[in-house]
C-alpha positions as CSV (number, residue, x, y, z in Angstrom):
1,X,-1.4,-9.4,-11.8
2,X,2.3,-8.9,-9.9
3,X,3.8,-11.6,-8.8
4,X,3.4,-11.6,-4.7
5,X,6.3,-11.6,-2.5
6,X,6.0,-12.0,1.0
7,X,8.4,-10.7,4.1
8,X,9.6,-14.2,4.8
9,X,10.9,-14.5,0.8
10,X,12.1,-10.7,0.8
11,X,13.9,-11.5,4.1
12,X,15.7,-15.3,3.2
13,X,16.6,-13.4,0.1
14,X,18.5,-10.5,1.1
15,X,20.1,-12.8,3.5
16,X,21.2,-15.6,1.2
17,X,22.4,-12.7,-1.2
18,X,24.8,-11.2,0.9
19,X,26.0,-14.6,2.8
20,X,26.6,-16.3,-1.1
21,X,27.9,-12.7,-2.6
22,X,30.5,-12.4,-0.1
23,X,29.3,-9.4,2.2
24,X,28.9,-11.9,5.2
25,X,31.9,-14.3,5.1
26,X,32.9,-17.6,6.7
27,X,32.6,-17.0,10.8
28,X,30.9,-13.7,10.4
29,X,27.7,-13.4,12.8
30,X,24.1,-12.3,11.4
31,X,22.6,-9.7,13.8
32,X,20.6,-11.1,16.3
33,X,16.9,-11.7,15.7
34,X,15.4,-8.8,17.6
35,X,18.2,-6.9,15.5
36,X,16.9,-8.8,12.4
37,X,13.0,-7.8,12.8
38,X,13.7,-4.4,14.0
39,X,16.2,-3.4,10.8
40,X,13.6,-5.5,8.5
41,X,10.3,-4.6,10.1
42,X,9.3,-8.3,10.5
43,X,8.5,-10.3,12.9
44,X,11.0,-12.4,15.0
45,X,8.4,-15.4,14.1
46,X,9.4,-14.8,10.3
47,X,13.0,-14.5,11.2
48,X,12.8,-17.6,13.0
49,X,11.6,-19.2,9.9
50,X,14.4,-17.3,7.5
51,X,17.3,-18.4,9.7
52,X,15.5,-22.1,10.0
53,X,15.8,-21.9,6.2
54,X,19.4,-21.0,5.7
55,X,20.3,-23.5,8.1
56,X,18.5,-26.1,6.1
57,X,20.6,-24.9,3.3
58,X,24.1,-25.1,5.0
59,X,24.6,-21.3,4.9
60,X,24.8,-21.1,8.7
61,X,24.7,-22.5,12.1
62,X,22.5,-21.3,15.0
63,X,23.2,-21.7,18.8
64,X,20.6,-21.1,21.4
65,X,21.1,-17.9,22.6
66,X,23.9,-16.3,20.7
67,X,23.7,-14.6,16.5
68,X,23.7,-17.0,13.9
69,X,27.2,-17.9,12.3
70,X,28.2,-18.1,8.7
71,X,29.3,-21.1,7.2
72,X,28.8,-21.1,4.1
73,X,32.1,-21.4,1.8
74,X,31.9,-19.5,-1.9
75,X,32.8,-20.7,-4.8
76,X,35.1,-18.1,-6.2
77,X,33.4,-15.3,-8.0
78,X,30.4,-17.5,-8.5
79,X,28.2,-16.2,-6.1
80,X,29.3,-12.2,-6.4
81,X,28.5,-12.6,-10.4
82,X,25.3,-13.9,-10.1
83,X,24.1,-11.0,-7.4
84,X,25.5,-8.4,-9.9
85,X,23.2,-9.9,-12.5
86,X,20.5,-9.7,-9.9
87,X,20.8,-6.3,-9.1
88,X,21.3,-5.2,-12.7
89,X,18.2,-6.7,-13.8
90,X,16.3,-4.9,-10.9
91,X,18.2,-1.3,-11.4
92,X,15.4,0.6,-13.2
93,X,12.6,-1.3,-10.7
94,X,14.7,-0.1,-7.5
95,X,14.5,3.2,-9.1
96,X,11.3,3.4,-9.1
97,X,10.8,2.5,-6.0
98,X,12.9,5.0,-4.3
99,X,11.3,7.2,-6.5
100,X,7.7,5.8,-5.5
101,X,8.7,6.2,-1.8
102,X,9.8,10.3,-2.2
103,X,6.3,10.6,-3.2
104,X,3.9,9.3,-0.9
105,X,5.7,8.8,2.2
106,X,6.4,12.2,3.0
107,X,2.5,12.7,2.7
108,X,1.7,10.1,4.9
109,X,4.7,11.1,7.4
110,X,3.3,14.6,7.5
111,X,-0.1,13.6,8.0
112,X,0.3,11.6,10.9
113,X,2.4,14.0,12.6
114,X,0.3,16.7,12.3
115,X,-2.5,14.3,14.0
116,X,0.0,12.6,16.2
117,X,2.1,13.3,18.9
118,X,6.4,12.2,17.6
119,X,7.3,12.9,21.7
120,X,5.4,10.7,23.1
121,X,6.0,7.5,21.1
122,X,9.0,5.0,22.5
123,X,11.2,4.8,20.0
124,X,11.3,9.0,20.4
125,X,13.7,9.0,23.3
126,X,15.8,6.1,22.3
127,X,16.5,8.4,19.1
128,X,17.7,11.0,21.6
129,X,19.8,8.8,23.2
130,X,21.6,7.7,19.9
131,X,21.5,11.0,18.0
132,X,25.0,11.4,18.2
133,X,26.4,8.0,17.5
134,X,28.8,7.3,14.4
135,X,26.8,4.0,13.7
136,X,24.6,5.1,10.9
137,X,22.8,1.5,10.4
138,X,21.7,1.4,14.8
139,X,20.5,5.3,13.5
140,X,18.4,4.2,10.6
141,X,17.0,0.9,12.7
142,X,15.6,3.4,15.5
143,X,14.4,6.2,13.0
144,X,12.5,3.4,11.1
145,X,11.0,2.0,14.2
146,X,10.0,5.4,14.9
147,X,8.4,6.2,11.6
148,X,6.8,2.7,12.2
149,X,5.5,4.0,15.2
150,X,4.6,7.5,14.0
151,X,2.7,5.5,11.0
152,X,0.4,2.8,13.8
153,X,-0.6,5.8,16.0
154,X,-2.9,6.9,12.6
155,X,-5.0,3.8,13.6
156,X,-4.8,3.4,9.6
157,X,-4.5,-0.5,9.6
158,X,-2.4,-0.5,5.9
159,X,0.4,2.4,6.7
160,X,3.1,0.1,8.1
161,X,2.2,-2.6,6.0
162,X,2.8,-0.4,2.7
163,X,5.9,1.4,4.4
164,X,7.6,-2.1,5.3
165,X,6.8,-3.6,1.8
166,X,8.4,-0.7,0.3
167,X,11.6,0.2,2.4
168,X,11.8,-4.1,2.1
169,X,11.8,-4.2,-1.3
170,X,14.4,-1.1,-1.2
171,X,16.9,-2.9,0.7
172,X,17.3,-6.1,-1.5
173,X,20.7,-3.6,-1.7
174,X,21.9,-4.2,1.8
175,X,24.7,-6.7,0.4
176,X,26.3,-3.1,-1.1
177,X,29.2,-1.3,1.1
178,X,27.7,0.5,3.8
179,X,29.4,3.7,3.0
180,X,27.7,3.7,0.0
181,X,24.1,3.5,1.2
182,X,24.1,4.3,4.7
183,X,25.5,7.8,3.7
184,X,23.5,9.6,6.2
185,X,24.7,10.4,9.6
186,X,23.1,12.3,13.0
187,X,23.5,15.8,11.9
188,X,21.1,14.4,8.5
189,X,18.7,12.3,11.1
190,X,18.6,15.3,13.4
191,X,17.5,17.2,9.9
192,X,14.5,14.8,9.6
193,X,13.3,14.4,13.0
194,X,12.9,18.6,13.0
195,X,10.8,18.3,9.9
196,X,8.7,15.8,11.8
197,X,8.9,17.9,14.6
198,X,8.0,21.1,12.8
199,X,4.7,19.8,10.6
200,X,5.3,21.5,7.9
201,X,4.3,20.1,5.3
202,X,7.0,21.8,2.7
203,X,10.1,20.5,5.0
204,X,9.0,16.9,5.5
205,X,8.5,16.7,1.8
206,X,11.9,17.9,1.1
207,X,14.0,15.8,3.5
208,X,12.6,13.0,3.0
209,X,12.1,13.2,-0.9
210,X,15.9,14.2,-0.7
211,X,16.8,11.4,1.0
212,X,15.1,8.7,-1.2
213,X,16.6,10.1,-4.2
214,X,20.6,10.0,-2.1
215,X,19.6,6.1,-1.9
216,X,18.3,5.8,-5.0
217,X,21.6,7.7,-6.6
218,X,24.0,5.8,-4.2
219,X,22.3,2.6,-5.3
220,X,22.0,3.6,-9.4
221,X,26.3,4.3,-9.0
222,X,26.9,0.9,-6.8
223,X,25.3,-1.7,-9.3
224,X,26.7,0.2,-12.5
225,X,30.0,-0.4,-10.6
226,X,28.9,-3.8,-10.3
227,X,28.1,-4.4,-14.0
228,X,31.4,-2.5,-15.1
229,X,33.3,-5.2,-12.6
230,X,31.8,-8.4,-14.0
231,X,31.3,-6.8,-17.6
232,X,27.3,-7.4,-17.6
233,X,25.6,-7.2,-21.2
234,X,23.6,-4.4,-21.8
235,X,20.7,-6.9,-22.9
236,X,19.9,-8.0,-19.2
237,X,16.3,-8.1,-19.4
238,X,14.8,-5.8,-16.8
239,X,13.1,-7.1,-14.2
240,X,9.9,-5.1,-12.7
241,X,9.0,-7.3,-9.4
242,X,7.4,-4.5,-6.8
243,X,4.1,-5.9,-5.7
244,X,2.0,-5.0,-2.2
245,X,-0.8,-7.1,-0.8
246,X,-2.5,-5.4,1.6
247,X,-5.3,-8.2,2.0
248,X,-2.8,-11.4,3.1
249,X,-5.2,-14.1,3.5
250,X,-8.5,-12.2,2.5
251,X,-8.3,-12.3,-0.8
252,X,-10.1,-15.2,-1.5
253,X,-11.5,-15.5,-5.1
254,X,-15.4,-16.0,-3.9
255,X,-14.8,-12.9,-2.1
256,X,-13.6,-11.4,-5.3
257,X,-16.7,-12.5,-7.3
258,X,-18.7,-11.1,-4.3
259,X,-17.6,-7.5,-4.4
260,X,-18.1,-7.9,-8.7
261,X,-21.8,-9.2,-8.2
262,X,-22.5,-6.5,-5.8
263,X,-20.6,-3.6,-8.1
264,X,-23.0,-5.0,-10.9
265,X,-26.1,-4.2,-8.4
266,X,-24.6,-0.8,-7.7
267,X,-25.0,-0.7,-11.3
268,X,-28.2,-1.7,-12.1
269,X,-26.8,-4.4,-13.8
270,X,-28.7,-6.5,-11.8
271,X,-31.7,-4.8,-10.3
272,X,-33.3,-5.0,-6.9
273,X,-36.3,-7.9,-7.1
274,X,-34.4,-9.6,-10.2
275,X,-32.9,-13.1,-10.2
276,X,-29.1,-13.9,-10.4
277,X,-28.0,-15.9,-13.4
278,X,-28.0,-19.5,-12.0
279,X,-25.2,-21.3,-10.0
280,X,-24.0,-23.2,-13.0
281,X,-24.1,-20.2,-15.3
282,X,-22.2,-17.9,-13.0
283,X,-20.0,-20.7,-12.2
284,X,-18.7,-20.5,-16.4
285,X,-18.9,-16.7,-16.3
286,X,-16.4,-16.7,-13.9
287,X,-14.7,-19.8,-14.7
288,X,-14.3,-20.8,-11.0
289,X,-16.4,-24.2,-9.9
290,X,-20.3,-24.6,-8.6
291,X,-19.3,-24.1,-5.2
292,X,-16.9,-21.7,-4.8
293,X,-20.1,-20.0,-6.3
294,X,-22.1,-20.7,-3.6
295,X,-19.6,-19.3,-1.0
296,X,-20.1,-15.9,-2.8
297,X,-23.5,-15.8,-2.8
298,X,-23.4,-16.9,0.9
299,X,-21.4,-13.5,1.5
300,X,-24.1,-11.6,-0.5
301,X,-26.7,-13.3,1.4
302,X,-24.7,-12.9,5.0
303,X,-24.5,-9.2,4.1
304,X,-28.0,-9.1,2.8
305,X,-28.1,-7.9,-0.7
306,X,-29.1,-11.7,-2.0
307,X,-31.5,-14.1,-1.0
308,X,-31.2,-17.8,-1.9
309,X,-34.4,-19.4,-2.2
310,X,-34.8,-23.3,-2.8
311,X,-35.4,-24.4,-6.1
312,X,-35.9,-20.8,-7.6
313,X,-32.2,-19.2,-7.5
314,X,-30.9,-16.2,-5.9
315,X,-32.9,-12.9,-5.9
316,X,-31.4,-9.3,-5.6
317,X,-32.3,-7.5,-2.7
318,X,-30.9,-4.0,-0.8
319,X,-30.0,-4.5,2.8
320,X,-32.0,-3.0,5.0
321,X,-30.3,-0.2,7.6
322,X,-30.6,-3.0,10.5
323,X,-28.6,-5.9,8.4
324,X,-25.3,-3.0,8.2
325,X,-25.9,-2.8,11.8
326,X,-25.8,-6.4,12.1
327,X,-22.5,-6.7,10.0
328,X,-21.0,-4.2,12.7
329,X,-21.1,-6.4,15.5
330,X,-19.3,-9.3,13.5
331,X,-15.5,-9.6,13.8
332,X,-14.7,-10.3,10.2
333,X,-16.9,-7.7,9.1
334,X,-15.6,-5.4,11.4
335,X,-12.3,-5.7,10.3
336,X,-12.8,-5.5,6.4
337,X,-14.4,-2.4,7.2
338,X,-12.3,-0.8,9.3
339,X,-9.5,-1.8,6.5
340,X,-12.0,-0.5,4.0
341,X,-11.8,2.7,6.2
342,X,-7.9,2.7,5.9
343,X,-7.8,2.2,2.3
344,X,-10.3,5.3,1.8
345,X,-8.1,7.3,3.9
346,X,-4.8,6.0,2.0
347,X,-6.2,7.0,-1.0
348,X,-7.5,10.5,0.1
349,X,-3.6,11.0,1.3
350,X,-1.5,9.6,-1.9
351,X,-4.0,10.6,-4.7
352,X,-3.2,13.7,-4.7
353,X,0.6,13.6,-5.9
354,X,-0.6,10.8,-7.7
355,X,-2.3,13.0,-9.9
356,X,-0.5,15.8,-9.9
357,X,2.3,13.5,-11.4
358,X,0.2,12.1,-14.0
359,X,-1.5,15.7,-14.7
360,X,0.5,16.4,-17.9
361,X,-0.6,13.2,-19.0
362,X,-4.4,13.6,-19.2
363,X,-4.5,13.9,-23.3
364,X,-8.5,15.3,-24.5
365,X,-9.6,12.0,-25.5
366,X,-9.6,11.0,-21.9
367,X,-10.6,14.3,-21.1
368,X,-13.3,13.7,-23.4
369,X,-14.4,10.6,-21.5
370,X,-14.6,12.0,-18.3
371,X,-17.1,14.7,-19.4
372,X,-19.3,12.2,-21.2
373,X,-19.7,10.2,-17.8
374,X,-20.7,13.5,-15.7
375,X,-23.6,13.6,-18.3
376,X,-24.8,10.6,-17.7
377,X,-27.3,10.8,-14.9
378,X,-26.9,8.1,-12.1
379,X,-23.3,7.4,-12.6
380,X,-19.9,8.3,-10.3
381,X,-17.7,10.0,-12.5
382,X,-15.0,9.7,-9.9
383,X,-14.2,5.6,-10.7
384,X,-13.8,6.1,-14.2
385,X,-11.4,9.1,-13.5
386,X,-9.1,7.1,-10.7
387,X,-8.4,4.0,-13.3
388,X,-7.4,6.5,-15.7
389,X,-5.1,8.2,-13.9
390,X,-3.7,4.6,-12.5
391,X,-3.5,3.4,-16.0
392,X,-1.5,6.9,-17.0
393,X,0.7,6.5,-13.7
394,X,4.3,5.6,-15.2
395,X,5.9,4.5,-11.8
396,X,5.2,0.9,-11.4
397,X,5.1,0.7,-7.8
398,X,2.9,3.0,-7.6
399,X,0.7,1.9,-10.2
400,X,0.7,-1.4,-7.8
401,X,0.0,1.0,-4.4
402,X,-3.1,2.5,-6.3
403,X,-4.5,-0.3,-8.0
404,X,-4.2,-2.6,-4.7
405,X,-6.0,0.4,-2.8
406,X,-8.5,0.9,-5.6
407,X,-9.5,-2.6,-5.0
408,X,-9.7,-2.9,-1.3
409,X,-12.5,0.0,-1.6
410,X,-14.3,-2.9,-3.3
411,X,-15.0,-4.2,0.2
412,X,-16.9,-1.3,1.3
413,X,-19.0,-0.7,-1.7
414,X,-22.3,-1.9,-0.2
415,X,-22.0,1.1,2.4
416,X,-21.0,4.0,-0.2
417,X,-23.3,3.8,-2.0
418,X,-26.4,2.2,-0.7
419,X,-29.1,4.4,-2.0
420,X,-31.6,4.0,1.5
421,X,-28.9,5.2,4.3
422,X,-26.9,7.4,2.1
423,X,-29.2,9.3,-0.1
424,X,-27.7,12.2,-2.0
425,X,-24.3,10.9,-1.3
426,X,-23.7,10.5,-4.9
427,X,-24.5,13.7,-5.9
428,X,-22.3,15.4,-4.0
429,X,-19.6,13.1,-5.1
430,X,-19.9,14.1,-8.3
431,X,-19.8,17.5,-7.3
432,X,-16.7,17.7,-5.9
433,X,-15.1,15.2,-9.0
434,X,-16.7,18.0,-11.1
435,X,-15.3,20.4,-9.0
436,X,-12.0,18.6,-10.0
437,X,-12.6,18.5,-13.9
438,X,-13.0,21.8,-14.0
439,X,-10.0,22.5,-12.2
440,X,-8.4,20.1,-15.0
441,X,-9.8,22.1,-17.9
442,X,-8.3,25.0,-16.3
443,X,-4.7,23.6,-16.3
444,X,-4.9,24.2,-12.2
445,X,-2.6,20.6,-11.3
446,X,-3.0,21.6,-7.6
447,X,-6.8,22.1,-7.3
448,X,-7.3,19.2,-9.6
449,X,-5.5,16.9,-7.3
450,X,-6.3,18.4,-4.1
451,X,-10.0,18.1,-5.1
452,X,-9.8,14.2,-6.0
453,X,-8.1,13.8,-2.6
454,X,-11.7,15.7,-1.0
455,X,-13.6,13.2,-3.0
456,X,-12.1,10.5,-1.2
457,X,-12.0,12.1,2.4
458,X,-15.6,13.3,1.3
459,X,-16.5,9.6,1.4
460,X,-14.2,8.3,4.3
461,X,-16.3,11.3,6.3
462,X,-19.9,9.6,4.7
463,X,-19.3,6.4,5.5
464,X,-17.7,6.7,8.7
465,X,-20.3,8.2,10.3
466,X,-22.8,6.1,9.0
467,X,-20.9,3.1,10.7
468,X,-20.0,4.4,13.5
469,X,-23.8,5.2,14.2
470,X,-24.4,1.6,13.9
471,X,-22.5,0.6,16.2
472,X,-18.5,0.3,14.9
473,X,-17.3,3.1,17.2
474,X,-13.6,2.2,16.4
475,X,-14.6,4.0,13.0
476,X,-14.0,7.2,14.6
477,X,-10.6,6.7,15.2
478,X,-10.0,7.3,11.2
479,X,-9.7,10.4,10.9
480,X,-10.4,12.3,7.4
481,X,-7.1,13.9,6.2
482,X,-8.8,17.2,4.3
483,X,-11.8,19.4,5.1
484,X,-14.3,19.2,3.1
485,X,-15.3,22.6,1.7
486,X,-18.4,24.2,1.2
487,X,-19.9,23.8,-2.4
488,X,-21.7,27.0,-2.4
489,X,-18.2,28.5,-1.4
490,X,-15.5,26.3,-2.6
């Protein structure tokens, strides 16, 4: 599993780089907070807490009212050597994250402008007003608060979160000349906001693909500069540190033994009417103690696919339509589902150049694999199909994005595919994966990935309607990114 990092340690460390590497020198002034959270996408609360930090530390001084002041005094060439070393080590990562970003965010940019409206969001007009200023850092705050903006209006409650996490991680660089990476100026932001503007899919792709690859090149000739300067050793181990946690503070680990007990029901693995393996027993399965085991089989019997009777164990059971409905009126089930929602919709939107990137990839033993699971009656062909193509994926960071989304769909897996609401929900899944396997035997990259994108909006359509009949009406807002075609007519 990646290592997590949060804002507040992405944040404290770009800030102590570029105070102890020189970039901000003794009596300089930090932008002001507001200035902070806006160019970071953080909140002034986590700002507070960086700047707290660095003060702690002796790096600056703070005065009510007024930017923080350096005052931190370098050792010569100490500090600058050691954030070379930094930067060469993470080289090939921030590569890859550029590249990650020119992948999936012009999707997600073109989706939700095609089902938003750019002109009426706040940060549109102050754009206008400083189109045709000369300060390309004030140009890229307010475009980033815009595309922050553009991103929320999708209701998808996991856009800005992966955005911010990646355009963080990306400017672990801001410590580099400005010319260098800030090479952009209004005629090339004017460029972008008309691809917005138009919705066309082709043009947002290509502007914004072609300006995370400028970074990514500006970035790629900086720290090779840097490791030409301080004569770096070509041995520097890499370092591969992108990570995205999308569940902050949900992840809990009964939780996670939850959603695997319940995936083992889905499975037959442990049939409706049949006992559990006892407390003790699961509690050395999953090496965790006796009663972190009986917080997940609480959840299984809060969400009624357990019952827990005295002195006997815990018996398997399917919810009944009325317990979902129940779920829907609680606030922390409400909000795992809606995320649930947003992960499903995520997924429909970034699988598709997803796969068509790891297309080539798919060698006929895998291939292979794939067919043997549509022969198998009673199975989804579909799971078995996304690990592979997150296990072929060769760009870390998006290996991370998939495999954290692949998991959050964990949270919903009680509602896709609960045999007594959703009957024949399955089987037209694997229609439309089959649908894609063919497409995959016929070397067609484009309906192979555009079909695995209709599984997933296939099921964000199921599902949502099913909740939003019982009761969690904010589940309309989440819209389904591709029509679903007609099987007799595909």
């Amino acid at each position: 599993m990646l290592s997590k990092n949060t804002l507040f340690e992405f944040l404290y460390q770009n800030l102590h780089d570029q105070i102890t590497c020189g970039h901000f020198k003794n009596g300089d002034t930090l932008p002001s907070m507001p200035q902070l959270s806006a160019i970071y996408n953080v909140g002034i609360r986590t700002v507070k807490d960086v700047l707290a930090k660095l003060k702690a530390e002796g790096l600056i001084e703070t005065t009510e009212r007024k930017p923080a002041r350096i005052i931190y005094q370098p050792v010569p060439n100490s500090g600058s050597r050691s954030y070379a070393e930094n930067l060469v080590r993470r080289q090939n990562s921030l590569a890859e994250v550029y590249q990650t970003m020119g992948l999936i965010l012009p999707p997600l940019f073109y989706f939700t402008a095609v089902h938003g409206d750019l002109k009426k969001l706040p940060s549109y007009q102050k754009l206008l007003k400083k189109i045709n200023s000369t300060d390309a850092t004030a140009l890229d705050a307010v475009f980033s608060s815009l595309l922050n903006e553009l991103l929320r209006s999708s209701n998808n409650l996991l856009y800005n979160d992966l955005y911010n996490s990646l355009k963080t991680y990306s400017q672990l660089t801001l410590a580099t000349p400005k010319n260098l990476l800030l090479k952009y100026d209004q005629e090339d932001f004017r460029q972008l906001l008309a691809a917005l503007l138009s919705k066309d899919y082709q043009l947002i792709n290509k502007c914004f693909n072609d300006m995370y690859l400028d970074f990514s090149a500006s970035v790629t000739k900086y720290i090779q500069k840097l490791s030409r300067k301080y004569q770096l050793s070509d041995t520097i181990t890499p370092v591969y540190d992108y990570s995205w946690s999308a569940e902050k503070g949900r992840d809990h680990y009964y939780t996670q033994i939850a959603r695997d007990l319940i995936d083992k029901i889905a499975a037959n693995i442990y049939e409706p009417g049949t006992f559990l393996p006892y407390e003790a027993e699961l509690a050395k399965n999953y090496k965790v103690s006796v009663s972190t085991i009986r917080k997940s089989l609480a959840l299984l019997n809060e969400i009624g696919f357990a019952e827990t009777i005295n002195t006997k164990g815990t018996i398997v059971r399917l919810p009944p339509t009325f317990i979902t409905a129940n779920c829907m009126q609680n606030e922390r089930y409400k909000k795992d589902t809606l995320i649930y929602l947003s992960a499903l919709q995520l997924m429909s939107v970034i699988i598709k150049p997803a796969a068509a990137a790891a297309f080539e990839k798919i060698d006929p033993l895998t291939q292979k694999s794939w067919q043997a699971e549509f022969a198998q009656p009673g199975k989804i062909p579909l799971a078995l199909m996304v690990n592979s193509l997150i296990e072929l994926t060769e760009l870390r960071p998006l290996q991370a994005i998939l495999q954290e989304t692949n998991k959050l769909l964990h949270w919903g897996y009680y509602l896709a595919f609960h045999r007594q609401n959703l009957y024949g929900t399955t089987d037209t899944l694997s229609k439309y994966a089959w649908q894609a396997y063919l497409c995959l035997e016929a070397k067609d990259s484009e309906g192979f990935s555009t079909y695995l994108a209709i599984c997933f909006s296939y099921i964000l359509e199921t599902i949502r309607n099913f909740i939003t009949q019982n009761g969690l009406q904010e589940a309309a807002k989440i819209i389904t990114p591709y029509k679903i075609p007609d099987l007799k007519s595909p």
